[in-house]
Biopython code that builds the backbone (N, CA, C, O; Angstrom):
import numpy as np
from Bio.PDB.StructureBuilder import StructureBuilder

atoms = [
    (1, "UNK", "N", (0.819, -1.190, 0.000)),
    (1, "UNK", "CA", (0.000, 0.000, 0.000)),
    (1, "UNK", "C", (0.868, 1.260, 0.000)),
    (1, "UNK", "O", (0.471, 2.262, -0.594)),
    (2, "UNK", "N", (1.929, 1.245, 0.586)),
    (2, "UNK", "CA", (2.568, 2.643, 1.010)),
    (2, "UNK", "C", (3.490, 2.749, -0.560)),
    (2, "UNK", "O", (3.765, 3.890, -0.932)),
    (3, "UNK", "N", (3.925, 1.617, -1.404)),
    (3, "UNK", "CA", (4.116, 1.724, -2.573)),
    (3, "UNK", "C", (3.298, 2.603, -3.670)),
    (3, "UNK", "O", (3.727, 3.443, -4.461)),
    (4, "UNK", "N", (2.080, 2.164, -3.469)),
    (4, "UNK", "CA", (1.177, 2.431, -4.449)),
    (4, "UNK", "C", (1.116, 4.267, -4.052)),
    (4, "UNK", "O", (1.236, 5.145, -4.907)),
    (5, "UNK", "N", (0.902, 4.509, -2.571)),
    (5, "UNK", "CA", (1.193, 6.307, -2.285)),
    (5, "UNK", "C", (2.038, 6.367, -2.820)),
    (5, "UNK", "O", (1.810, 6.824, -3.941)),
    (6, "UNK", "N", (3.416, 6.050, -2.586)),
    (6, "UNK", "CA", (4.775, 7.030, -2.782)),
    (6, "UNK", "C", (4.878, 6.875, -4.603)),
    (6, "UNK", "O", (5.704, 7.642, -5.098)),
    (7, "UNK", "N", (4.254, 6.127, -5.423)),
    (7, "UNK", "CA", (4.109, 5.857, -6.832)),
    (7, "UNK", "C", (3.413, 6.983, -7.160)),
    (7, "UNK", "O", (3.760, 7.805, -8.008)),
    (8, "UNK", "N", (2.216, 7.027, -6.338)),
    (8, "UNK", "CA", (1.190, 7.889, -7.098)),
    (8, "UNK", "C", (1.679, 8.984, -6.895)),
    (8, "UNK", "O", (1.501, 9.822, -7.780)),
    (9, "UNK", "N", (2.265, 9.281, -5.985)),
    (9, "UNK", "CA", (2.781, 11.144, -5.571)),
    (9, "UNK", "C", (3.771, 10.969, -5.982)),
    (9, "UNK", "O", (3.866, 10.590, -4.815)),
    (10, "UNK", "N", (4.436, 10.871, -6.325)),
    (10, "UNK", "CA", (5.956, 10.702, -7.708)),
    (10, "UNK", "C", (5.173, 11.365, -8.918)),
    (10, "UNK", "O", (5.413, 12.490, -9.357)),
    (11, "UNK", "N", (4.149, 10.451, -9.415)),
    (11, "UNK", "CA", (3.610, 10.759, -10.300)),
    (11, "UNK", "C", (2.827, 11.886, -10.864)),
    (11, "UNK", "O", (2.872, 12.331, -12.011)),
    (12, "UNK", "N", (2.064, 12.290, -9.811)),
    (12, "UNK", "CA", (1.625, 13.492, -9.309)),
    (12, "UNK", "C", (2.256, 14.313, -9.639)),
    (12, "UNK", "O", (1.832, 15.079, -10.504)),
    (13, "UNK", "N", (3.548, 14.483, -9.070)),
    (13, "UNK", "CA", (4.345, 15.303, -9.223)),
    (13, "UNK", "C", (5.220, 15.996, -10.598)),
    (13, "UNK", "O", (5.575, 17.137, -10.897)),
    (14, "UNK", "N", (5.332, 14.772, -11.167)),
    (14, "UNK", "CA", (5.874, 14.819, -12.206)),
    (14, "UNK", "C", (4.882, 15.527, -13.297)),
    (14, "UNK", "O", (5.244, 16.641, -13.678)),
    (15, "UNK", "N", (3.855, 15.080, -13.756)),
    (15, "UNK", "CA", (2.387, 15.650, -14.149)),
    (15, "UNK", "C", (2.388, 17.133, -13.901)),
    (15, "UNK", "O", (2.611, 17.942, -14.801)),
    (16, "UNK", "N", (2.078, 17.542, -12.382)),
    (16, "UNK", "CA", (2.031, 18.843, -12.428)),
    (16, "UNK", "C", (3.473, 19.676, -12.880)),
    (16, "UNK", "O", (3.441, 20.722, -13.528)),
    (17, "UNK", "N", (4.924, 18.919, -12.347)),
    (17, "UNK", "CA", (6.032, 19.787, -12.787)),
    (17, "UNK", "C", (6.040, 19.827, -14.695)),
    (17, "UNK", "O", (6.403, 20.825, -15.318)),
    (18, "UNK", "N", (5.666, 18.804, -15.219)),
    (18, "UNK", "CA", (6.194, 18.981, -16.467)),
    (18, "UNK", "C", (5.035, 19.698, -17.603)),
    (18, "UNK", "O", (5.244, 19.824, -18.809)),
    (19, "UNK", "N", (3.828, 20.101, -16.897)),
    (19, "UNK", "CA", (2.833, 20.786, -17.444)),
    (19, "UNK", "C", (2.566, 22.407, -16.796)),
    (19, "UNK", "O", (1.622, 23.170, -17.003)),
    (20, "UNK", "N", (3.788, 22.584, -15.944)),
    (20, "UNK", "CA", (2.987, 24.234, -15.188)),
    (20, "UNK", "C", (3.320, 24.805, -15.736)),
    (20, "UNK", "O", (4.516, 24.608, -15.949)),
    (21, "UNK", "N", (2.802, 25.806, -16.358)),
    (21, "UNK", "CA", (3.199, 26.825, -16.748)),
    (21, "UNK", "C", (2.278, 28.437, -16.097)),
    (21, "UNK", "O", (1.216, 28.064, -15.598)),
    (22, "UNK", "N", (2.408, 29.758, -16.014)),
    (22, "UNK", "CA", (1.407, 30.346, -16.388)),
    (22, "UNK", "C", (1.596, 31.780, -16.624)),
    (22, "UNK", "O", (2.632, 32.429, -16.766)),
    (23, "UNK", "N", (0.293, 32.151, -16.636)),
    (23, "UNK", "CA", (0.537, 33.852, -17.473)),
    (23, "UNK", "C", (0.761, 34.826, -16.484)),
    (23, "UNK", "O", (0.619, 34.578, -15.286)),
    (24, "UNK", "N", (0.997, 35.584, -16.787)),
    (24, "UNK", "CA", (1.342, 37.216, -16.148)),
    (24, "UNK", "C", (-0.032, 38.321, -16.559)),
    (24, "UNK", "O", (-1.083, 37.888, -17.032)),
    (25, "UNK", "N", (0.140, 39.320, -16.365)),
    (25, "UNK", "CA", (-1.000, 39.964, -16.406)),
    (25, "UNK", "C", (-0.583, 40.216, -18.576)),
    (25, "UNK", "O", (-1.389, 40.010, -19.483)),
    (26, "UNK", "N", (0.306, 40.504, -18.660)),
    (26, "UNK", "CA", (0.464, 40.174, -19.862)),
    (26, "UNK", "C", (0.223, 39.931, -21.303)),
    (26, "UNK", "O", (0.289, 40.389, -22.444)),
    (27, "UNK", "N", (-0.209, 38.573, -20.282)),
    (27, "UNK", "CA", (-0.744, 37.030, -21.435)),
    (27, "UNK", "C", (0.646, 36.299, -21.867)),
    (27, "UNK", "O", (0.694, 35.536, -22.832)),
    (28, "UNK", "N", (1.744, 36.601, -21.073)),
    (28, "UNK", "CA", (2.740, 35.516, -21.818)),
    (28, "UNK", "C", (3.134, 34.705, -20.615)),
    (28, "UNK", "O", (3.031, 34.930, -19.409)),
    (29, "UNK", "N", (3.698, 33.527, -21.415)),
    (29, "UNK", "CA", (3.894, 32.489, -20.272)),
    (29, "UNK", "C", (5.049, 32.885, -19.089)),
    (29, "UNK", "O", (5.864, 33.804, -19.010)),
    (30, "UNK", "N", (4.792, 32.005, -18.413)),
    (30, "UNK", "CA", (6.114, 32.374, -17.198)),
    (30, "UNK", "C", (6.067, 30.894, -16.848)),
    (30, "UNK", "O", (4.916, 30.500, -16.660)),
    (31, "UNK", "N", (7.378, 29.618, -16.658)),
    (31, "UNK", "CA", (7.446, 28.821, -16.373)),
    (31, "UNK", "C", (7.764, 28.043, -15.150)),
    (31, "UNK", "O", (8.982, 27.936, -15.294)),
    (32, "UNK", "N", (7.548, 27.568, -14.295)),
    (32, "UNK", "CA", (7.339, 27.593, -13.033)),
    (32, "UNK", "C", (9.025, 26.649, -12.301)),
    (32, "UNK", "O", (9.551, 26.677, -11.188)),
    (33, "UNK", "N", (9.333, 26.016, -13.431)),
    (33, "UNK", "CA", (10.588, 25.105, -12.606)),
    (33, "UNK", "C", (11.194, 25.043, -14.489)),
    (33, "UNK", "O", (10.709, 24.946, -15.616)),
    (34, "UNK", "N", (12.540, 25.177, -13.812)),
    (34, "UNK", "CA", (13.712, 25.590, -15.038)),
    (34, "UNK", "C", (14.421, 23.869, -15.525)),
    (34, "UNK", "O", (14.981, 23.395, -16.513)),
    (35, "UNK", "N", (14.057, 23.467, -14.402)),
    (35, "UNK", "CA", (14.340, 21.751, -14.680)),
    (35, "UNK", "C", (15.344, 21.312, -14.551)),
    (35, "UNK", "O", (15.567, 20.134, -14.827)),
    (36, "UNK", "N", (16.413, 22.274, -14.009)),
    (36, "UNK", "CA", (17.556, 22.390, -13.251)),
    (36, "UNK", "C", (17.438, 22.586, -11.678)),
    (36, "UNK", "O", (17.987, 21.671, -11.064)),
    (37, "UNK", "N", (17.064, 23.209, -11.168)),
    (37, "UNK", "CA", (17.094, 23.517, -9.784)),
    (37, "UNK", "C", (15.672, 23.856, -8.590)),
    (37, "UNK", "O", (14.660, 24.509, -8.844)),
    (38, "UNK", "N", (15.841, 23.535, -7.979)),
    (38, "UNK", "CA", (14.461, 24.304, -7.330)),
    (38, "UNK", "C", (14.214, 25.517, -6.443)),
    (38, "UNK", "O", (13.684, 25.758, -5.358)),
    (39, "UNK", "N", (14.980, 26.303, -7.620)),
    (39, "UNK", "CA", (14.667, 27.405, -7.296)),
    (39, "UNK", "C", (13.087, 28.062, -7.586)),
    (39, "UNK", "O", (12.356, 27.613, -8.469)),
    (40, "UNK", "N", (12.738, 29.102, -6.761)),
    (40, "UNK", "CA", (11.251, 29.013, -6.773)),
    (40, "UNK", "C", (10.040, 28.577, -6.230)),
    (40, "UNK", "O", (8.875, 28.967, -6.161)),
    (41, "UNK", "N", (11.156, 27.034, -5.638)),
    (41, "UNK", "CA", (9.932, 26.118, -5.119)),
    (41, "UNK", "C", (10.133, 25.912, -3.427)),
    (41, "UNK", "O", (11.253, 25.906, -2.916)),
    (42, "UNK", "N", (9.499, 25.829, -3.033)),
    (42, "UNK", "CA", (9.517, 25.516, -0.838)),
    (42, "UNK", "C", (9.557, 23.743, -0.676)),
    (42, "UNK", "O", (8.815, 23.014, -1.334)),
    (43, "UNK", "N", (10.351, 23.346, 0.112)),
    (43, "UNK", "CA", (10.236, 21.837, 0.359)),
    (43, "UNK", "C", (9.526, 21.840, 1.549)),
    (43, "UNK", "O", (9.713, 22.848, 2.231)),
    (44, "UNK", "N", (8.629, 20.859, 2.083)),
    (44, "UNK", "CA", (8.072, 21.030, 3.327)),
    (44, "UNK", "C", (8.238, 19.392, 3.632)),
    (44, "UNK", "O", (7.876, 18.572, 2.788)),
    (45, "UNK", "N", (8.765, 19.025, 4.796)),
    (45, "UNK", "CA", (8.606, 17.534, 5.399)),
    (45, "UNK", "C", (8.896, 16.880, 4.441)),
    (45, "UNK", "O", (8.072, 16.013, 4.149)),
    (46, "UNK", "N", (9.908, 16.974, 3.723)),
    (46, "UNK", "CA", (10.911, 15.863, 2.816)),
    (46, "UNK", "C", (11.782, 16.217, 1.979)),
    (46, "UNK", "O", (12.048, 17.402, 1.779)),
    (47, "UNK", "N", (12.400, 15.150, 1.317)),
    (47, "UNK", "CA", (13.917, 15.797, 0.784)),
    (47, "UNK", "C", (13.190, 15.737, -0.525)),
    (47, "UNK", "O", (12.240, 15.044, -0.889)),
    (48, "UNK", "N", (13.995, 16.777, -1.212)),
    (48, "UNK", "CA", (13.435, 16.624, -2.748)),
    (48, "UNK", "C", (14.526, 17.045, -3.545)),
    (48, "UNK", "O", (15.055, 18.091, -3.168)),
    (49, "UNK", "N", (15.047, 16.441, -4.658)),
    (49, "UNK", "CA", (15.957, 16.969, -5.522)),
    (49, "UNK", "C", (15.579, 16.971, -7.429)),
    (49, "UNK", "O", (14.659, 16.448, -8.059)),
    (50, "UNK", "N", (16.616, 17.707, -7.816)),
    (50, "UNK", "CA", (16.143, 17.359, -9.535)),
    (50, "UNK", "C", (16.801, 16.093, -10.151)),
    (50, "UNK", "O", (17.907, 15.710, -9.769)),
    (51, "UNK", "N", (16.211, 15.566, -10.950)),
    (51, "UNK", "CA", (17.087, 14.728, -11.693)),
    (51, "UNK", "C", (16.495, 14.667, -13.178)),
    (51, "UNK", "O", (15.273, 14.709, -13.322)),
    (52, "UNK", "N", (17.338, 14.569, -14.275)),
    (52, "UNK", "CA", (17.088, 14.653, -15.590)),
    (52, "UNK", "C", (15.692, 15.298, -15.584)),
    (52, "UNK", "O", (14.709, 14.761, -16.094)),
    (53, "UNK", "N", (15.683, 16.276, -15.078)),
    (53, "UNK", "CA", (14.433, 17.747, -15.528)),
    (53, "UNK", "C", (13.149, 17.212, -14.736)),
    (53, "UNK", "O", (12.031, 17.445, -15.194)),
    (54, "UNK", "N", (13.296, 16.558, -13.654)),
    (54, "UNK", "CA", (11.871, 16.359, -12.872)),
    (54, "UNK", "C", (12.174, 16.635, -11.824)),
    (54, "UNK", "O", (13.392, 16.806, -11.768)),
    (55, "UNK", "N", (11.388, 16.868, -10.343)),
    (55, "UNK", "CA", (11.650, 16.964, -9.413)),
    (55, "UNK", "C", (11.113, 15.679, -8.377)),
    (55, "UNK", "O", (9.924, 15.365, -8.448)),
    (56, "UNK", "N", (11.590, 15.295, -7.873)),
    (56, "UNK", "CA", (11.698, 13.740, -7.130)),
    (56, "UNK", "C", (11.636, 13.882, -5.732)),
    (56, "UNK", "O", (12.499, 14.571, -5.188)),
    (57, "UNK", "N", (10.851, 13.402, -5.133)),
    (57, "UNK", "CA", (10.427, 13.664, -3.652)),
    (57, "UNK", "C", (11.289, 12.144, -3.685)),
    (57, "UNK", "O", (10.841, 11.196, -4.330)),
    (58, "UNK", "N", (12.936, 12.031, -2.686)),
    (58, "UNK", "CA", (13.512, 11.519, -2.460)),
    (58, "UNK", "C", (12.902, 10.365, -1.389)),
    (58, "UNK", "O", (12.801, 9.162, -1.630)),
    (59, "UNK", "N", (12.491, 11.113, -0.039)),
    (59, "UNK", "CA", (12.227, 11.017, 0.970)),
    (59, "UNK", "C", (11.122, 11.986, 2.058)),
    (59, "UNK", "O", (11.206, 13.212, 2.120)),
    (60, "UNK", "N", (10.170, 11.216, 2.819)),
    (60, "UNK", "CA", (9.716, 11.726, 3.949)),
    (60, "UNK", "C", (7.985, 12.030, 3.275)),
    (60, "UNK", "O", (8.024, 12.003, 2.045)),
    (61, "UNK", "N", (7.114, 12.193, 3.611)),
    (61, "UNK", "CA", (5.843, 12.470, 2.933)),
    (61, "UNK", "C", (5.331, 14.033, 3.814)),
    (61, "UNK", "O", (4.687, 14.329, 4.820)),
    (62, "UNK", "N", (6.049, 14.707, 2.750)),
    (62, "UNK", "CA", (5.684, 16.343, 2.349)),
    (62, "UNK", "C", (4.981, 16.774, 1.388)),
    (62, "UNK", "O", (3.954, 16.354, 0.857)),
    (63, "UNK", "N", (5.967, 18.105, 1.128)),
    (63, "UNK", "CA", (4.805, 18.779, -0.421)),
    (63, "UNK", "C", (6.273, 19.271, -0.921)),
    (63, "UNK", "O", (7.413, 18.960, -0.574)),
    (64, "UNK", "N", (5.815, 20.063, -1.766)),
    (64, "UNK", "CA", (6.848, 20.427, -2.903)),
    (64, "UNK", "C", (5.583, 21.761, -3.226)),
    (64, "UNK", "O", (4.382, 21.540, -3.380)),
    (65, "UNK", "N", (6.177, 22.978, -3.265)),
    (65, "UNK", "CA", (4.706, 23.981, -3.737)),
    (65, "UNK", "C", (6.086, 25.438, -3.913)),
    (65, "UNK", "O", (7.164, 25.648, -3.358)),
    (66, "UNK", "N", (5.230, 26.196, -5.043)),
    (66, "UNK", "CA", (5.488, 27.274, -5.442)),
    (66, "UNK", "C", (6.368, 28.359, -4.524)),
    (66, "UNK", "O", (5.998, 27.882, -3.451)),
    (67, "UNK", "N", (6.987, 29.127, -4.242)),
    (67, "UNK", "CA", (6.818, 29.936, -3.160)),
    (67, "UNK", "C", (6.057, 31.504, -3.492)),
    (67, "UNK", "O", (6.030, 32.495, -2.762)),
    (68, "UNK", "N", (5.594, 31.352, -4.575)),
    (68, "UNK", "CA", (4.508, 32.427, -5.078)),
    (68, "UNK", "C", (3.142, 31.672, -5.316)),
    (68, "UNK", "O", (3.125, 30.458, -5.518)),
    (69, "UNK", "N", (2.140, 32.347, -5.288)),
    (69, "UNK", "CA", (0.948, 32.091, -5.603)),
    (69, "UNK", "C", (0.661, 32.687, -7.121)),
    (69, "UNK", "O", (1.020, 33.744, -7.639)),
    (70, "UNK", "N", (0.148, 31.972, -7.449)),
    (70, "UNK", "CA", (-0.730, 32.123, -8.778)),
    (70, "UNK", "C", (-1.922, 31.817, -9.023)),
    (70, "UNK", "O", (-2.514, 31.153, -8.171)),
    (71, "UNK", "N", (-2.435, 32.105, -9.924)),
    (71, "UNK", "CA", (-4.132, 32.232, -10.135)),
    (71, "UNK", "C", (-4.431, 31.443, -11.239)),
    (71, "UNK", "O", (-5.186, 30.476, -11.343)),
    (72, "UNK", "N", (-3.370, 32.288, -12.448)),
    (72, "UNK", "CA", (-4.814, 31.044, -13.711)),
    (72, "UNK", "C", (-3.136, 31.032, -14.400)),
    (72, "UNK", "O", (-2.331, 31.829, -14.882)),
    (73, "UNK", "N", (-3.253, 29.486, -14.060)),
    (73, "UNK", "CA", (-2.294, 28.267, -14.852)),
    (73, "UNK", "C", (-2.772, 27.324, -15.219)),
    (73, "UNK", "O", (-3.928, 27.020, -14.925)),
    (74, "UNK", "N", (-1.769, 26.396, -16.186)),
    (74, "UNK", "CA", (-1.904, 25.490, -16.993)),
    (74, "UNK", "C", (-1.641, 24.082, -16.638)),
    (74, "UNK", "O", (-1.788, 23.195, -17.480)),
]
sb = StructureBuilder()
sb.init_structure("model")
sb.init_model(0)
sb.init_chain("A")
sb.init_seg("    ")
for serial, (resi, resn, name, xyz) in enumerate(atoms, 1):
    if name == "N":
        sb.init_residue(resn, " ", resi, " ")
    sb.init_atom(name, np.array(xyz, "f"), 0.0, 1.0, " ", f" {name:<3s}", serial, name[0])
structure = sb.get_structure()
């Protein structure tokens, strides 16, 4: 069972990192993770690092979240 969590929130994750994008008042995109680093992003209650352009909750059952808020993304 605790497989099938730590699978699905991998997955999760990956999904939302490799689809966020969003707009500015603008209308042009702004991309949320550079796929290098996590800069941008807050770790909370686990380790998280990049690897080949995803971000990977290593260890511990946390979150991984923006450190800005946004409104209308993709």
């Amino acid at each position: 069972m605790k497989t099938y969590r730590i699978f699905f929130g991998l997955l999760s994750v990956v999904i939302l990192i490799t689809s966020c994008s969003v707009f500015n008042p603008g209308g042009k995109r702004i991309a949320l993770f550079d796929g290098k680093t996590l800069d941008g992003w807050t770790v909370i209650k686990c380790q998280a690092e990049v690897s080949n352009g995803d971000i990977l909750l290593v260890s511990g059952n946390g979150l991984v979240q923006t450190e800005k808020k946004y409104g209308d993304f993709i």
